[in-house]
N, C-alpha and C positions, 0 to 999 in steps of 0.2 A: 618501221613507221611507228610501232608500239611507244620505243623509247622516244624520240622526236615526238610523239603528245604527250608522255612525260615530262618531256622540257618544259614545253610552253605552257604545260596545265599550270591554273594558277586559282586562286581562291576569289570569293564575291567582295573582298574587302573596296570599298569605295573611299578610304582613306589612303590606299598605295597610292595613289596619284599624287597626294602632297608631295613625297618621300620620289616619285618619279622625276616633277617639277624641278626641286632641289637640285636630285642628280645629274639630271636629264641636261636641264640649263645648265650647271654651271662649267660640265665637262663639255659642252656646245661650246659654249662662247670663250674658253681656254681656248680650246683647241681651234675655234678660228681665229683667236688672237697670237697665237706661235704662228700660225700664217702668215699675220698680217705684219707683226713685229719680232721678228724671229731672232733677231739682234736682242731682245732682252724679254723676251718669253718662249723661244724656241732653240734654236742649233745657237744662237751665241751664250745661253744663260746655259744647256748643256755641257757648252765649250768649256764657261769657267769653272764647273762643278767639274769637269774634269772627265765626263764622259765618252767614249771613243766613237768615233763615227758622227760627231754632231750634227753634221748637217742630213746625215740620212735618219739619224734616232730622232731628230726633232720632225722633221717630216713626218715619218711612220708616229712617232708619239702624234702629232698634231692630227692624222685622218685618224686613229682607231679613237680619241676624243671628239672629235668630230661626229664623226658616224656612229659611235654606240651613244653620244648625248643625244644626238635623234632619235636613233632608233630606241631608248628608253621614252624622253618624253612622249612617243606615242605607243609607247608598250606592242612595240616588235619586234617578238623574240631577246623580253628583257633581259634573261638568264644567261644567256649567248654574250649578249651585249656587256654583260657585266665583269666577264674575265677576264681581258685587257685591261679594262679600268682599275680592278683589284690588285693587278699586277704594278701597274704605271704608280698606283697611290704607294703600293709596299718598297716600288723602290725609290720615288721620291723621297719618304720617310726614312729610308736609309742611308739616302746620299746628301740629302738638307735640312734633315732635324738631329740626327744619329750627330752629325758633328756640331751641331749648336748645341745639347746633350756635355759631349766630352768637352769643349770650351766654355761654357757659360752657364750650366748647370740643369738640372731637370723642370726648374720652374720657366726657364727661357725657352727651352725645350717642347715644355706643355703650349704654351702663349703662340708658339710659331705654327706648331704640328696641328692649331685646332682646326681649321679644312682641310687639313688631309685626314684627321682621323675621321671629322665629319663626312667625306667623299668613300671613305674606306667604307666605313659602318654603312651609310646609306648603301652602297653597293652591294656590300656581303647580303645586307636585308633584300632586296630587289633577288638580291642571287637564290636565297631559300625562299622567297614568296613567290617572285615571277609578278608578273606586270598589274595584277588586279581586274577588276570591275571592269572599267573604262580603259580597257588595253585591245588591242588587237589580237594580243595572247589571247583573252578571254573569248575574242570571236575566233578566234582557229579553234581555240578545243574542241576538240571530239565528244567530252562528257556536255556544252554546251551546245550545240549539234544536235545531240542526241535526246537532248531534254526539249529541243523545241518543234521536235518532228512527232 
């Protein structure tokens, strides 16, 4: 139980919600848009990047986007939330910028990758802060608990 309110402990910053908002949204509504368009943001846009299993990796990519952009925008168990998302960013990054990189050079490269590195970063950040101020993290803590008793 120790480590579990280490997870979720997280600091008074009342600016993590910007940085929540950002992520929170924009991995949301990706991910119900591989739902809703899976033909060109889900199992068919996997299909052409050459990915195996598309229609089940688009799936699974499309709820762990789904469910951890929620459960960030309301900072539930943001940290949890953020490890799928770190992973999903590092191999997009490898499977649709890596090759615009070796084709088209490092500047075409930067210009395409800039919301994934933006998705990346916000993530890892969320990953060492934890959800902030106005999170539900901040109301499970224990060290919060225990200051108001």
């Amino acid at each position: 139980m120790k480590m579990f309110q280490k997870l979720i402990k997280t600091d008074h910053s009342k600016t993590t919600v910007l940085i929540r908002l950002m992520v929170g949204g924009v991995f949301l509504w990706e991910g119900i848009q591989k739902f809703l368009f899976p033909t060109i943001r889900g199992s068919g846009r996997f299909e052409k990047i050459g990915l195996p299993n598309p229609e089940l990796l688009g799936d699974l990519v499309a709820s762990f986007e789904t469910i951890s952009g929620l459960m960030i925008l309301m900072g539930l168990y943001t940290r949890f939330a953020t490890f799928p998302l770190i992973i999903i960013m590092l191999v997009a990054i490898s499977t649709t910028k890596f090759p615009i990189f070796i084709d088209q050079g490092i500047w075409e490269m930067l210009h395409a990758a800039r919301t994934d590195w933006s998705m990346l970063l916000g993530s890892i950040f969320l990953l060492i802060k934890g959800g902030g101020l106005w999170s539900f993290d901040k109301l499970f803590s224990s060290d919060d608990k225990e200051s108001r008793t």
